[in-house]
C-alpha positions as a LaTeX table, in Angstrom:
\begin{tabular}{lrrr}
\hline
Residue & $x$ (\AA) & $y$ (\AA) & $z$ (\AA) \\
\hline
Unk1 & 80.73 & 108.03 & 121.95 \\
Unk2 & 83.20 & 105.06 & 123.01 \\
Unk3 & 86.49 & 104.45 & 120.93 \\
Unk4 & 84.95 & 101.47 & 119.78 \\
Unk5 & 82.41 & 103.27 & 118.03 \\
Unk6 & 85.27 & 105.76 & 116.92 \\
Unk7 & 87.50 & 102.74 & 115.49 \\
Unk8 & 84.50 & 101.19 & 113.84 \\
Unk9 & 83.14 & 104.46 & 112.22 \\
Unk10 & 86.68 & 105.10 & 111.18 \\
Unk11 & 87.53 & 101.31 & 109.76 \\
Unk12 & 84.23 & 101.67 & 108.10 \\
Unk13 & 85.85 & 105.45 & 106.43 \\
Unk14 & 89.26 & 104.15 & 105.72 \\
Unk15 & 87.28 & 101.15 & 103.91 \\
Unk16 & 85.26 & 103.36 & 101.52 \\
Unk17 & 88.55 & 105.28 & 100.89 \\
Unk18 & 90.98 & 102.88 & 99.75 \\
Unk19 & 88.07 & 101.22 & 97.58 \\
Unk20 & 87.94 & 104.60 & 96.04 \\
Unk21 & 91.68 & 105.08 & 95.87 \\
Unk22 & 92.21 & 101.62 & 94.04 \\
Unk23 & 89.28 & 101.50 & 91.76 \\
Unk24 & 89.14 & 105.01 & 91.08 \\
Unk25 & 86.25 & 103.70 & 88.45 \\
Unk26 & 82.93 & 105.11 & 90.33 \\
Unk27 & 81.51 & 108.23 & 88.40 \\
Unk28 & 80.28 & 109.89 & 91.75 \\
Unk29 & 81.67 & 109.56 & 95.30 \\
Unk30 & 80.21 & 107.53 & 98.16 \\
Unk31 & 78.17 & 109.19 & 100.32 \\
Unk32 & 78.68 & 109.84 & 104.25 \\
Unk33 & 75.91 & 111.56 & 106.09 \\
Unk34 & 76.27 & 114.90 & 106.50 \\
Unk35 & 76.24 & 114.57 & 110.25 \\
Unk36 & 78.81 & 112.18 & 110.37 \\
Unk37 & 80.89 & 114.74 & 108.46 \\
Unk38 & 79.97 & 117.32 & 110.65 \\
Unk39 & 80.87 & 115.40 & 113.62 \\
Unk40 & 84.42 & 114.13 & 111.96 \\
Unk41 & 85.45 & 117.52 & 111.23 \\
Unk42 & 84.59 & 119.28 & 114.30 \\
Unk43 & 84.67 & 117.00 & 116.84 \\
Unk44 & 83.79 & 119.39 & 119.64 \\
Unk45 & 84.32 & 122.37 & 120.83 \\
Unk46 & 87.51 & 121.10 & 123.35 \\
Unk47 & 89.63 & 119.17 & 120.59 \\
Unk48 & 89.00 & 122.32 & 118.21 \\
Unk49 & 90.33 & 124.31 & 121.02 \\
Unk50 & 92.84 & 122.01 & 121.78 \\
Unk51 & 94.36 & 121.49 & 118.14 \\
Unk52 & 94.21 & 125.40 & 117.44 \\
Unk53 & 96.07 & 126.19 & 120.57 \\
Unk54 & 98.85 & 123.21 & 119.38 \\
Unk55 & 99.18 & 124.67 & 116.05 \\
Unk56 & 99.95 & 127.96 & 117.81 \\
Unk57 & 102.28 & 127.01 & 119.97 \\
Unk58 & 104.06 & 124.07 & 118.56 \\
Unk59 & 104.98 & 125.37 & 115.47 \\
Unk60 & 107.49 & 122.68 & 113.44 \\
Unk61 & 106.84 & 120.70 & 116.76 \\
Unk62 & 104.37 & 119.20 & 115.30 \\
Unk63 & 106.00 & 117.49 & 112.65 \\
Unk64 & 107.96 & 115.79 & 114.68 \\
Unk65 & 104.94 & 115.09 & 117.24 \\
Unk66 & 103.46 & 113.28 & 113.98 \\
Unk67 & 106.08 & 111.43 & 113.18 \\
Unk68 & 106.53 & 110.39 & 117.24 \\
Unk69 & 102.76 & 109.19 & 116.66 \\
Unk70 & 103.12 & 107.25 & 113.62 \\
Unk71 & 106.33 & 106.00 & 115.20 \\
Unk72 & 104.32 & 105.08 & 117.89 \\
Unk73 & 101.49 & 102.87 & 116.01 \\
Unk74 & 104.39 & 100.71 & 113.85 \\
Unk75 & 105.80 & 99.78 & 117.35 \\
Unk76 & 102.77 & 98.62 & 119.12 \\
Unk77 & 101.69 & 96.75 & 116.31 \\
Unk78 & 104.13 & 95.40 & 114.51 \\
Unk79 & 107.72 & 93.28 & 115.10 \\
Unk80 & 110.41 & 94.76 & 114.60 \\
Unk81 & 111.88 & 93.50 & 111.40 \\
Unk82 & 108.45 & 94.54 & 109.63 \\
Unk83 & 109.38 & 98.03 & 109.62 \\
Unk84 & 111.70 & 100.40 & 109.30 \\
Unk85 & 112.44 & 104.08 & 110.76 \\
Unk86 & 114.18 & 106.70 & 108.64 \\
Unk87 & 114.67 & 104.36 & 105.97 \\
Unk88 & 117.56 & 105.84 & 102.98 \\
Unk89 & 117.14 & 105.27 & 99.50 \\
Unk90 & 119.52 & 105.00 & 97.39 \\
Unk91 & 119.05 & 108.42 & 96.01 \\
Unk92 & 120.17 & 109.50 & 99.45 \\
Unk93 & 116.36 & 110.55 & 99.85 \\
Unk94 & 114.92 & 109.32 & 103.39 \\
Unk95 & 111.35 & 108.05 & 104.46 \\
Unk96 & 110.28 & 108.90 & 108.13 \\
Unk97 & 108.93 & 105.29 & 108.04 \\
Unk98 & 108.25 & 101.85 & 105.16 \\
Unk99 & 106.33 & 98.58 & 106.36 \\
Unk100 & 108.08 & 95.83 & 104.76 \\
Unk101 & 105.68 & 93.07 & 103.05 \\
Unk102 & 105.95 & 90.39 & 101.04 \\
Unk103 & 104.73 & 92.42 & 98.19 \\
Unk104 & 107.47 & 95.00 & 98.85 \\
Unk105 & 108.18 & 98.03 & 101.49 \\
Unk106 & 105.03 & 100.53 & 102.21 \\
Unk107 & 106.66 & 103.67 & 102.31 \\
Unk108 & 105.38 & 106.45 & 105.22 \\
Unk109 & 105.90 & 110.06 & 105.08 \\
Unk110 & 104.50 & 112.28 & 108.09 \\
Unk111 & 106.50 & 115.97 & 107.15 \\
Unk112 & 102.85 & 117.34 & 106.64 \\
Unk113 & 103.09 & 120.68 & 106.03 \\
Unk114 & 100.17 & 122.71 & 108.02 \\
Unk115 & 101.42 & 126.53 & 107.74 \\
Unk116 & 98.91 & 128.15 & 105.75 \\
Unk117 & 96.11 & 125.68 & 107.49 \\
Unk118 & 97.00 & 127.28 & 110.59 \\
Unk119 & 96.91 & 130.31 & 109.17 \\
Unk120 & 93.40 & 129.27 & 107.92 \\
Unk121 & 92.40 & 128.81 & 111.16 \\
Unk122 & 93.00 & 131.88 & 112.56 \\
Unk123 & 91.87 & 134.04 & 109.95 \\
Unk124 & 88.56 & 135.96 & 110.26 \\
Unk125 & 88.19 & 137.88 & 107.03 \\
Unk126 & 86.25 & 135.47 & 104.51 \\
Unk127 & 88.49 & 136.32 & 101.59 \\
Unk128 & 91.77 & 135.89 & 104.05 \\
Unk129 & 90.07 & 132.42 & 104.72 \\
Unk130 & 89.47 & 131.38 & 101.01 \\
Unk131 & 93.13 & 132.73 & 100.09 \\
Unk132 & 94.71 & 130.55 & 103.29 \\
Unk133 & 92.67 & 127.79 & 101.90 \\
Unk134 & 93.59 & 127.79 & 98.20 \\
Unk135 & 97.65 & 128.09 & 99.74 \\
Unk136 & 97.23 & 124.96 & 101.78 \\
Unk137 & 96.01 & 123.33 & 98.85 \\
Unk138 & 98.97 & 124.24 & 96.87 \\
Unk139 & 100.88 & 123.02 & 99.73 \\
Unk140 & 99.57 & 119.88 & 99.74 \\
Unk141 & 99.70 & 119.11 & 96.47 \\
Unk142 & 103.06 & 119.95 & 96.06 \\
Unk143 & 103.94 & 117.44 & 98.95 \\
Unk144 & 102.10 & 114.88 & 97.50 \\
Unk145 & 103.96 & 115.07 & 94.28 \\
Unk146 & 107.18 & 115.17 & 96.29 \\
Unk147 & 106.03 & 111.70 & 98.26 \\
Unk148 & 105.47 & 110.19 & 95.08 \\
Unk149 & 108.41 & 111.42 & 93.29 \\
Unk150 & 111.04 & 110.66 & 96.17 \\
Unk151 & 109.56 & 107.51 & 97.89 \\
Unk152 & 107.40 & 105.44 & 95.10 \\
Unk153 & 110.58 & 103.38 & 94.16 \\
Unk154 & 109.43 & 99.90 & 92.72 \\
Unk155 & 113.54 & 99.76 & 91.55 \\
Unk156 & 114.17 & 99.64 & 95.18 \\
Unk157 & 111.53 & 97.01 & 96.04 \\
Unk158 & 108.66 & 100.01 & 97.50 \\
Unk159 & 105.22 & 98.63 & 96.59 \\
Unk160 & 103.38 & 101.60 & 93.88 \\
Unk161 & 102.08 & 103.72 & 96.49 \\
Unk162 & 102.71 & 105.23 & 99.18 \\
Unk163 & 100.85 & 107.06 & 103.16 \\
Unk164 & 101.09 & 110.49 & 103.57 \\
Unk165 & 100.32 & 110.43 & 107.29 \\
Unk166 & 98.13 & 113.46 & 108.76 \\
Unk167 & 98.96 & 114.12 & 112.06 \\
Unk168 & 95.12 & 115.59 & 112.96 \\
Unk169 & 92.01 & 114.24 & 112.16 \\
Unk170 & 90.26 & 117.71 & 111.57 \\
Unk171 & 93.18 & 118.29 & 108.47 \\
Unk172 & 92.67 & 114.67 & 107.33 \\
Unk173 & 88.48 & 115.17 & 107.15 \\
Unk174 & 89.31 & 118.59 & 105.20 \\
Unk175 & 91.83 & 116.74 & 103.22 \\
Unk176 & 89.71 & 113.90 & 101.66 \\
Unk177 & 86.04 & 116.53 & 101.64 \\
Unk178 & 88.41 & 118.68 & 99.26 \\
Unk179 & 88.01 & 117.12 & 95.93 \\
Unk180 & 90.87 & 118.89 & 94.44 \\
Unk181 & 93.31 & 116.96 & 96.77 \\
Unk182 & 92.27 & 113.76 & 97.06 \\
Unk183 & 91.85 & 113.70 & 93.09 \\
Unk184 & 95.44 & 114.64 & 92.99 \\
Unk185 & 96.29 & 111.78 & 95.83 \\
Unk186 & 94.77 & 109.16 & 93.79 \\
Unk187 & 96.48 & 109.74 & 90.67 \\
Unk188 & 99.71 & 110.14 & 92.10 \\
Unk189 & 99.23 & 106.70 & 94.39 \\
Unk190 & 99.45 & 108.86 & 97.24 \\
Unk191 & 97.21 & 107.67 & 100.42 \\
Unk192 & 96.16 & 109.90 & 103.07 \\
Unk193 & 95.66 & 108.38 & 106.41 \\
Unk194 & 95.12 & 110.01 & 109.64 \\
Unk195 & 95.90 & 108.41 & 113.17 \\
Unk196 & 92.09 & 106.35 & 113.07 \\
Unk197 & 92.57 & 105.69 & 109.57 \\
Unk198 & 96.01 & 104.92 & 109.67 \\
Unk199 & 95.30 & 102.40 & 112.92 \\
Unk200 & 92.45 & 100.62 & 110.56 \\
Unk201 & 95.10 & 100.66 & 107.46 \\
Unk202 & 97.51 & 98.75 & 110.02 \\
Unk203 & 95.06 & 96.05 & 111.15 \\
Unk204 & 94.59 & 95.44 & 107.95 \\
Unk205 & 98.15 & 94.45 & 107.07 \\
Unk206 & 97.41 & 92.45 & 109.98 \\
Unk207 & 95.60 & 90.69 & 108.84 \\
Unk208 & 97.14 & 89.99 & 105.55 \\
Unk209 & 100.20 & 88.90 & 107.87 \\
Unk210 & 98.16 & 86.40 & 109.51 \\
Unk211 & 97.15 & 85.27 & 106.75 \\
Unk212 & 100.71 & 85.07 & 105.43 \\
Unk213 & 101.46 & 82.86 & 108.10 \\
Unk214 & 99.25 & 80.75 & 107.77 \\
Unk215 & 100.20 & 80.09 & 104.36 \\
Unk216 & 103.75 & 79.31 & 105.69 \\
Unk217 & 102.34 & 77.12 & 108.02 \\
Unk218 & 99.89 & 75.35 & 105.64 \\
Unk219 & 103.51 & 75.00 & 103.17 \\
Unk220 & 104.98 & 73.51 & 106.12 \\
Unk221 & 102.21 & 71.00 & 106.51 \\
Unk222 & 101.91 & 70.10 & 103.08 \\
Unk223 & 105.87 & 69.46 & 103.22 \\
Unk224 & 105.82 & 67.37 & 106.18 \\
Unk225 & 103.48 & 65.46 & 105.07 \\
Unk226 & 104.74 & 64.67 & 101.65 \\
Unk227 & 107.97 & 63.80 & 103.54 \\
Unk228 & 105.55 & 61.53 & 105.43 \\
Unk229 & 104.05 & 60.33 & 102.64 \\
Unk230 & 107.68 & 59.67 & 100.65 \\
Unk231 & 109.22 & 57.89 & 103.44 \\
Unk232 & 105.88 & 55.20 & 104.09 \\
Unk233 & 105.91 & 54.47 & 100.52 \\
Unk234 & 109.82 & 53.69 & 100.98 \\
Unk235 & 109.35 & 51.65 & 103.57 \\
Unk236 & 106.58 & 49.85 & 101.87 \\
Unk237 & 108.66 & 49.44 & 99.18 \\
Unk238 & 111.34 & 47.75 & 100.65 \\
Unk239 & 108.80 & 45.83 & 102.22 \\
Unk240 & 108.04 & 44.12 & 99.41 \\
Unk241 & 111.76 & 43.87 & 97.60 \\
Unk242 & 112.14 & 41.95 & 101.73 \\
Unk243 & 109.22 & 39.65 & 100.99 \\
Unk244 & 110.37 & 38.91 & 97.26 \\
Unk245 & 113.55 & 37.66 & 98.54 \\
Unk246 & 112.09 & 35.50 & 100.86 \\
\hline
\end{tabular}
């Protein structure tokens, strides 16, 4: 499968999600094929590998590798002075990340915490598994609540919600296919975006920047020609006050 196909399956995700997130109004969920599913949250049999043997060994690492990620995508895509790193409220309380917009900063948390998801993992007794599972959704929603608490500041110019940024795409597919957490994510204005998701999430501010600028522009247009405009009729006008005295 080529990352184009990857990006556009994911766009097309990240889509149906914030529609959901926002409108929160539809009495049953969309539905995804059950093979896409499948396919999101296993991948194959390497990256499963691969992400089990990173939660093993890096530990809190991998925090940090999230945040270096997220990091990562703000400074590819965007200028400098339309984010921020480690941003400080004034409650002394500090974001990994906020996107500032016209509409006010997007605030970005990526301290996910994955202990007892690892520990989910790795466990081969069923009831092990389900008790792991019910942990890590404790977890979660205590983070969430935290995010919102903490970073949702419209006092201090933050827009009403705010990313928690997943740093695996296996977490983020069991994240939004567990009802019980994305529930709470919704009504706490909490988004959860993964690296694909999050990408899609940035070209859509994008966009809206573009089309921010050329709004400026179009201002800039409209002023220059209504200077235009006021200077002809001016000149026109003393024009005729010229011819009158003649």
């Amino acid at each position: 499968m080529t990352l184009t196909l990857i990006v556009a399956i994911s766009f097309f995700i990240v889509t149906l999600m914030i529609i959901r997130f926002w409108l929160n109004r539809l009495e049953e969920k969309s539905k995804i094929s059950s093979e896409l599913v499948e396919w999101l949250k296993t991948s194959n049999t390497a990256n499963d590998e691969r992400l089990s043997t990173q939660m093993n060994t890096f530990n809190t690492r991998l925090d940090k590798a999230a945040y270096v990620i997220a990091q990562d995508l703000l400074k590819q895509y965007f200028p400098k002075d339309s984010y921020k790193l480690q941003y400080t409220f004034k409650n002394g309380e500090k974001v990994d990340a906020v996107i500032v917009t016209s509409n006010g900063m997007i605030p970005i948390d990526s301290k996910f915490p994955l202990e007892n998801f690892k520990k989910y993992l790795k466990a081969d007794d069923p009831k092990e598994k389900i008790d792991y599972k019910k942990l890590f959704v404790s977890d979660v929603k205590k983070h969430i609540s935290d995010i919102a608490k903490k970073y949702i500041l419209p006092d201090e110019k933050t827009v009403d919600y705010a990313l928690m940024y997943i740093p695996s795409e296996n977490v983020y597919y069991e994240i939004i296919s567990t009802d019980e957490i994305f529930d709470y994510a919704g009504s706490h204005m909490v988004l959860p975006v993964s690296p694909m998701s999050f990408y899609a999430y940035i070209k859509a501010i994008l966009m809206s920047f573009e089309g921010q600028k050329i709004e400026e522009k179009a201002k800039q247009v409209i002023t220059l020609l209504s200077a235009i405009k006021k200077d002809y009729q001016t000149n026109l006008l003393s024009d005729k006050q010229e011819k009158v005295l003649e």
